[in-house]
PyMOL Python script that loads the backbone (N, CA, C, O; Angstrom):
from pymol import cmd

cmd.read_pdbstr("""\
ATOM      1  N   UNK A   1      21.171 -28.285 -15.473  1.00  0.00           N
ATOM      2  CA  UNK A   1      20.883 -26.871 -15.593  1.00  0.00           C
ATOM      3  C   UNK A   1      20.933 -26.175 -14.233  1.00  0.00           C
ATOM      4  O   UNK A   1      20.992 -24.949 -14.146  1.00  0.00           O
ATOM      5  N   UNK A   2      20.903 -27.130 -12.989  1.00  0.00           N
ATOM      6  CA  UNK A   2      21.193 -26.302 -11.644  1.00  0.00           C
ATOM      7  C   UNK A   2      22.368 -25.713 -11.994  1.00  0.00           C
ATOM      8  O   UNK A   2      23.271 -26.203 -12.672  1.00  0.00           O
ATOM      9  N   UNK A   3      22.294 -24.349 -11.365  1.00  0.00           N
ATOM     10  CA  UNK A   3      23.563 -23.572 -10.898  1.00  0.00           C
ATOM     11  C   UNK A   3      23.781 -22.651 -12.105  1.00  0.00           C
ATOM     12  O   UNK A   3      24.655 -21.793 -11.977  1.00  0.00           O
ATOM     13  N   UNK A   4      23.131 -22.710 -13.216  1.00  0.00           N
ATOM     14  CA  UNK A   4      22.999 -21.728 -14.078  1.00  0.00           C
ATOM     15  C   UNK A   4      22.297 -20.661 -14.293  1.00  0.00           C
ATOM     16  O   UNK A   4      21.141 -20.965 -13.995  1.00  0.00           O
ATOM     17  N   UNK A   5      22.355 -19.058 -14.812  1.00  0.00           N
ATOM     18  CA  UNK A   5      21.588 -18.251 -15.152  1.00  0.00           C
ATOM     19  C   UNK A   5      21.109 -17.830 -16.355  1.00  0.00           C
ATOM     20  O   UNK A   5      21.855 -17.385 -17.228  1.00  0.00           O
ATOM     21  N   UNK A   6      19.981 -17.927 -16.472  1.00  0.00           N
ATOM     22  CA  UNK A   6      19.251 -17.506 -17.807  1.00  0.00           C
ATOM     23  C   UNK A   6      18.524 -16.549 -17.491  1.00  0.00           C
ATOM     24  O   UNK A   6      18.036 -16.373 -16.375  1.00  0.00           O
ATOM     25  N   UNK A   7      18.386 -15.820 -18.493  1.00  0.00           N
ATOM     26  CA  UNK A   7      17.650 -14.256 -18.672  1.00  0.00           C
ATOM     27  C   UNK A   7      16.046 -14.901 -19.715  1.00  0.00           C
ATOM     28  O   UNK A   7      15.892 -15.719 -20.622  1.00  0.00           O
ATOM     29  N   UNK A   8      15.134 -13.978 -18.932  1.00  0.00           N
ATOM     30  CA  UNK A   8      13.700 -14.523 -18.683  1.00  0.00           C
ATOM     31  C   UNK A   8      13.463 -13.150 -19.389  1.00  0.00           C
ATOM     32  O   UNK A   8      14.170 -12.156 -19.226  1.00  0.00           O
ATOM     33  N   UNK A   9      12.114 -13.258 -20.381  1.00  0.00           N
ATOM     34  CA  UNK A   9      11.923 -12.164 -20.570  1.00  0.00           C
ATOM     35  C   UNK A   9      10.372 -11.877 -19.806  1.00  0.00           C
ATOM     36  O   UNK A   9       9.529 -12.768 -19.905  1.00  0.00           O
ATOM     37  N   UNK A  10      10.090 -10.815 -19.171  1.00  0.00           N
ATOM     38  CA  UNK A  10       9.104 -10.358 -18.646  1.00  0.00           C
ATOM     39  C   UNK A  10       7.659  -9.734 -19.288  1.00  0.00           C
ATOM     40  O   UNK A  10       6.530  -9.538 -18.840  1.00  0.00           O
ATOM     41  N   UNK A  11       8.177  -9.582 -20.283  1.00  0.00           N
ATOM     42  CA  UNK A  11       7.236  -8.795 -21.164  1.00  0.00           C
ATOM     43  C   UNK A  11       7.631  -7.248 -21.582  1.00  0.00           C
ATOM     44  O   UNK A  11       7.204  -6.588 -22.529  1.00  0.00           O
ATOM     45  N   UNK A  12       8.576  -6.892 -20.578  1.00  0.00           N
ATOM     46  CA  UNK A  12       9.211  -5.733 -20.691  1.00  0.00           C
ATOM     47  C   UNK A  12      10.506  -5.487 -20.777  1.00  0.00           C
ATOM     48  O   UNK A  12      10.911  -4.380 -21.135  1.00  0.00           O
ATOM     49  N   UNK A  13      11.421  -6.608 -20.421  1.00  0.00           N
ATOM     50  CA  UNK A  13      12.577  -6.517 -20.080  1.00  0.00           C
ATOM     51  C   UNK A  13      13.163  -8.211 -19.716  1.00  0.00           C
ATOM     52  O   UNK A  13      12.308  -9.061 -19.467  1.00  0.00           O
ATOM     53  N   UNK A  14      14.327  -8.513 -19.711  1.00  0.00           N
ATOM     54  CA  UNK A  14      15.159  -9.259 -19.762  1.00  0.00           C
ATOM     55  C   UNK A  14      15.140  -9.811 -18.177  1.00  0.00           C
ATOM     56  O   UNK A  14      15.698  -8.768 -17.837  1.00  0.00           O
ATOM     57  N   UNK A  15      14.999 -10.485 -16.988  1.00  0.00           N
ATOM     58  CA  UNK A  15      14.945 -10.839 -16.110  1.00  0.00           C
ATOM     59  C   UNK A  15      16.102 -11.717 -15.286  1.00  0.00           C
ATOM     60  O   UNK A  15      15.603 -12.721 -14.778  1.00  0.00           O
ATOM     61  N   UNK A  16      17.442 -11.578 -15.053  1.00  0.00           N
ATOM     62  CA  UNK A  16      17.951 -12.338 -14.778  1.00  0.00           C
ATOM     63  C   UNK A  16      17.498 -13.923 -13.424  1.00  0.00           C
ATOM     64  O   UNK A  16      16.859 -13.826 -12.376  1.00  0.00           O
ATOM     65  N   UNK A  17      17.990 -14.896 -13.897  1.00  0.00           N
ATOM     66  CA  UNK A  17      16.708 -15.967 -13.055  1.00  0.00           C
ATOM     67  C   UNK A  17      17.954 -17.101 -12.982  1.00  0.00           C
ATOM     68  O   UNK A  17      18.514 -17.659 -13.926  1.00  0.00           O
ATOM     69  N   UNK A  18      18.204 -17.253 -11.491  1.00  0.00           N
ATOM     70  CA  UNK A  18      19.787 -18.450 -11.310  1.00  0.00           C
ATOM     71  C   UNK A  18      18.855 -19.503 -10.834  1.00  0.00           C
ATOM     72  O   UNK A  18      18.141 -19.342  -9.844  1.00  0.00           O
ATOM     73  N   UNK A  19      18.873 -20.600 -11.563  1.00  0.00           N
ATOM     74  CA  UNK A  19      18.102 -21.963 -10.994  1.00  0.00           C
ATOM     75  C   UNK A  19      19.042 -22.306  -9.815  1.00  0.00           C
ATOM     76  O   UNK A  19      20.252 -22.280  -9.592  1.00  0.00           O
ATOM     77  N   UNK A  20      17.618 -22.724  -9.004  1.00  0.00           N
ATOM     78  CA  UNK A  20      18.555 -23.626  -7.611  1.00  0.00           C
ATOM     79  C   UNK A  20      17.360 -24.853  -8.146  1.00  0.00           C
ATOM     80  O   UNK A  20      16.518 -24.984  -9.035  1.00  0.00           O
ATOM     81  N   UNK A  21      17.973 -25.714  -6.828  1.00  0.00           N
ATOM     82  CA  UNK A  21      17.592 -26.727  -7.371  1.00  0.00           C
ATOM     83  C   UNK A  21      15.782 -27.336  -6.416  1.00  0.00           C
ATOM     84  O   UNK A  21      15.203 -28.422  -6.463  1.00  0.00           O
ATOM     85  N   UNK A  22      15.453 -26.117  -5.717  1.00  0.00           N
ATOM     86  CA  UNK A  22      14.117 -26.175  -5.333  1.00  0.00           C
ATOM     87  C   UNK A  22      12.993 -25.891  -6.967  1.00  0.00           C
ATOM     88  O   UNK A  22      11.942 -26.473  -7.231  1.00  0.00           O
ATOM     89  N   UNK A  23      13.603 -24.977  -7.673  1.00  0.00           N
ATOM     90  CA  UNK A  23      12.874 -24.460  -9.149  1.00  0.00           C
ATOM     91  C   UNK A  23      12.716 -25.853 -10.285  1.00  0.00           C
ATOM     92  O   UNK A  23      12.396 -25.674 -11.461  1.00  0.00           O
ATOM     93  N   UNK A  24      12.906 -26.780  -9.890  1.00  0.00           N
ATOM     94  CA  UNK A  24      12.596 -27.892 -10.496  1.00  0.00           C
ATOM     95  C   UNK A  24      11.293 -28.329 -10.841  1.00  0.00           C
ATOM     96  O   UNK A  24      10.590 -28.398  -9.832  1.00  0.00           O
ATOM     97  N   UNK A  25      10.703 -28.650 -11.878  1.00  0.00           N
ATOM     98  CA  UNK A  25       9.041 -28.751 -12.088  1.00  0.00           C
ATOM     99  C   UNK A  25       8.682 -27.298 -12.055  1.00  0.00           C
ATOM    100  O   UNK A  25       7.532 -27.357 -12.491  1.00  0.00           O
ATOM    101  N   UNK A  26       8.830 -26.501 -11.909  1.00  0.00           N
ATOM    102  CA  UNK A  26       8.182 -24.819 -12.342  1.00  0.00           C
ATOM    103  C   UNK A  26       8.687 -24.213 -13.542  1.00  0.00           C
ATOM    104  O   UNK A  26       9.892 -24.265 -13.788  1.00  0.00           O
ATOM    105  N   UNK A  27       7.657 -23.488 -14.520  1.00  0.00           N
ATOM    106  CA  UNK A  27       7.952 -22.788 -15.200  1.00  0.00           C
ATOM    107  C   UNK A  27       8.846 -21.764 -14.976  1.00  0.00           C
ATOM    108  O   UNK A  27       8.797 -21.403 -13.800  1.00  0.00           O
ATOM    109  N   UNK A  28       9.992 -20.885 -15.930  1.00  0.00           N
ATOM    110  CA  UNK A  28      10.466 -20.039 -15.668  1.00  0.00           C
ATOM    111  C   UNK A  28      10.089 -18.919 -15.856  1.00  0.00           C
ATOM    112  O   UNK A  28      10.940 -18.130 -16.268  1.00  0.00           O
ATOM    113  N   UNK A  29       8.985 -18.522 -15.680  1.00  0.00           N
ATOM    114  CA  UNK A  29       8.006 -17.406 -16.165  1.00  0.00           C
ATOM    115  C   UNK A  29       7.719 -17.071 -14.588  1.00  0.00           C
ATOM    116  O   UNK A  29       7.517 -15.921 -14.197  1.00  0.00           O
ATOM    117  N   UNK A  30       7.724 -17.964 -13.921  1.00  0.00           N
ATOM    118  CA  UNK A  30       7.517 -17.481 -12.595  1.00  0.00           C
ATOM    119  C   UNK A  30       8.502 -17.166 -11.792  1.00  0.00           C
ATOM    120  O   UNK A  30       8.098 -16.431 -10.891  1.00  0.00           O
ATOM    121  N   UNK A  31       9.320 -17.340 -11.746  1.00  0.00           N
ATOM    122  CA  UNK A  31      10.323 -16.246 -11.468  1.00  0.00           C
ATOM    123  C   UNK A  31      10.600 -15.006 -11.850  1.00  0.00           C
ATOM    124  O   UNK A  31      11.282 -14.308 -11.100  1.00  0.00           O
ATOM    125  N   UNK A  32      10.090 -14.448 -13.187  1.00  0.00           N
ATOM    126  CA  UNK A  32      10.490 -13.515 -13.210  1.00  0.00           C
ATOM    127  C   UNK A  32       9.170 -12.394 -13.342  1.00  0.00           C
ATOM    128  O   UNK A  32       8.510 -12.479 -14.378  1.00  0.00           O
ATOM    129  N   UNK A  33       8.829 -11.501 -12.473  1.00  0.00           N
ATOM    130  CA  UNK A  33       7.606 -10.994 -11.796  1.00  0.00           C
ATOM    131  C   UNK A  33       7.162  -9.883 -12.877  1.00  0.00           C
ATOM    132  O   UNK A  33       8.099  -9.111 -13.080  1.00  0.00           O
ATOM    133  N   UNK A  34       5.774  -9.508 -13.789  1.00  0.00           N
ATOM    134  CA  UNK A  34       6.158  -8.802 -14.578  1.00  0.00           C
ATOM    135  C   UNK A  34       5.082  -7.667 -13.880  1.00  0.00           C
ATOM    136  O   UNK A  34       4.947  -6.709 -14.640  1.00  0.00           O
ATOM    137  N   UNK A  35       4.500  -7.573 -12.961  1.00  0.00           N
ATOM    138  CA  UNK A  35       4.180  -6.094 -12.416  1.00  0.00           C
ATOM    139  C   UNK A  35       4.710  -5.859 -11.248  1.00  0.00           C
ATOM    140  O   UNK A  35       4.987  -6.775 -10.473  1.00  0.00           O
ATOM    141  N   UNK A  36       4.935  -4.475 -10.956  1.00  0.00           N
ATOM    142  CA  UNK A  36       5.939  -3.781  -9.780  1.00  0.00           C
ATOM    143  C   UNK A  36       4.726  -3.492  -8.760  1.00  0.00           C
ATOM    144  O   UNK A  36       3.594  -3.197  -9.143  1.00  0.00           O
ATOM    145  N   UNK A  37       5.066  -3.601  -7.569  1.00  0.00           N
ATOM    146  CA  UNK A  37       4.417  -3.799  -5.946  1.00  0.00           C
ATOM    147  C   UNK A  37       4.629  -1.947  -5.655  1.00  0.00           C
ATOM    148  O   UNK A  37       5.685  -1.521  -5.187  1.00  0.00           O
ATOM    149  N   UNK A  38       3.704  -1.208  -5.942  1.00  0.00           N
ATOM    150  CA  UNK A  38       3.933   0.565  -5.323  1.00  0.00           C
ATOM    151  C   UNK A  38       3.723   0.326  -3.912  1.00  0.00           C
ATOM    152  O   UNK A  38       4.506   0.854  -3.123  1.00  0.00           O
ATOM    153  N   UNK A  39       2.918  -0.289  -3.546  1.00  0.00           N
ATOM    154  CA  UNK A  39       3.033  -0.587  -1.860  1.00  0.00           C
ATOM    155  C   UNK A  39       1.648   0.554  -1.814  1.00  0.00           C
ATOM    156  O   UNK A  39       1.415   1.552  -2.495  1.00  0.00           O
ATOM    157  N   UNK A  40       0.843  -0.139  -0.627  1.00  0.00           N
ATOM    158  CA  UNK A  40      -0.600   0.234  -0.494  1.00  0.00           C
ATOM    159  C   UNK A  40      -0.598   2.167   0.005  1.00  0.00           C
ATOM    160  O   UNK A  40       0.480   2.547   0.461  1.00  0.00           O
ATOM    161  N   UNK A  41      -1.334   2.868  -0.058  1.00  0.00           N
ATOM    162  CA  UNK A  41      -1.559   3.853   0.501  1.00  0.00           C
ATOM    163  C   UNK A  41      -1.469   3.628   1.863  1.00  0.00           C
ATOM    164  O   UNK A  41      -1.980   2.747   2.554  1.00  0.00           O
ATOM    165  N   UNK A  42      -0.758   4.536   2.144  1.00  0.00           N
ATOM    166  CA  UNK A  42      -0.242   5.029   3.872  1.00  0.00           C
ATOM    167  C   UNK A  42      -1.479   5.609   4.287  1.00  0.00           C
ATOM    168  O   UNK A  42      -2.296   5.738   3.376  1.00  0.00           O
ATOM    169  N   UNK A  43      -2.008   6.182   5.976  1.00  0.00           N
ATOM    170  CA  UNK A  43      -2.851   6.991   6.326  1.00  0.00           C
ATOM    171  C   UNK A  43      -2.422   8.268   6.204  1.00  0.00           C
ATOM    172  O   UNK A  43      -1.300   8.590   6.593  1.00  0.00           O
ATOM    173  N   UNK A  44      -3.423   9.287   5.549  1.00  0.00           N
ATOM    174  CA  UNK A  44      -2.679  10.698   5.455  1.00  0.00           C
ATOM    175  C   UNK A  44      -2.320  11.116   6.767  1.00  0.00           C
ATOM    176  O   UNK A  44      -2.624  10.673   7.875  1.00  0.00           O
ATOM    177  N   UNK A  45      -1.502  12.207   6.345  1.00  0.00           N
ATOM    178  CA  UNK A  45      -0.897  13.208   7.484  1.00  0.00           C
ATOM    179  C   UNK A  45      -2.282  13.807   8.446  1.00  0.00           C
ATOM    180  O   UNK A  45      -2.166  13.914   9.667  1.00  0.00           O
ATOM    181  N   UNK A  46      -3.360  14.109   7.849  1.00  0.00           N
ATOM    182  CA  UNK A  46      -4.198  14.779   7.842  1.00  0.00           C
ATOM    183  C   UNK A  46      -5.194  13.862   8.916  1.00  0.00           C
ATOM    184  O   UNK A  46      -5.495  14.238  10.049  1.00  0.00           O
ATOM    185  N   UNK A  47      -5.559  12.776   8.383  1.00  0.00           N
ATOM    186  CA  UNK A  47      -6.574  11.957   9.624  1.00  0.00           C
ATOM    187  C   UNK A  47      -5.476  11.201  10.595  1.00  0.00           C
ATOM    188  O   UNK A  47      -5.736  10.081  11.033  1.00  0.00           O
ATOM    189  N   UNK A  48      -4.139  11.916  10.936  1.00  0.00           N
ATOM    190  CA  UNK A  48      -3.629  11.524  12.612  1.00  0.00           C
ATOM    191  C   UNK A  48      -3.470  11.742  13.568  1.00  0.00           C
ATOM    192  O   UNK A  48      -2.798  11.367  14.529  1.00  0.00           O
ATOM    193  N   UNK A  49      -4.938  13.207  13.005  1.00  0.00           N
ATOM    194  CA  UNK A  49      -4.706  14.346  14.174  1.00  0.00           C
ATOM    195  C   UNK A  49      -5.222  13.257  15.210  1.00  0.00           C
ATOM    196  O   UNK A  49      -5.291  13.530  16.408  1.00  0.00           O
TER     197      UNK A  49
END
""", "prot")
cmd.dss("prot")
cmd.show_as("cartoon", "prot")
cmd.util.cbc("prot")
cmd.orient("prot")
């Protein structure tokens, strides 16, 4: 199954996921990430006076 791609479903969507051959012994659920990273709050404009 190295060197192949299978589509993972996320819970929301279809995940494309290419085994290498480190992904051996892991579920394929972990590859494919099912919440999105917004990235932390910045410091406002306001406290750089």
């Amino acid at each position: 199954m190295i060197g192949y791609t299978i589509n993972v479903h996320n819970g929301k969507t279809f995940v494309a996921v290419y085994i290498q051959e480190n992904m051996i012994g892991h579920k394929l659920g972990e590859f494919a990430p099912t919440r999105t990273f917004r990235s932390h709050a910045g410091a406002s404009k306001v406290a750089k006076k």
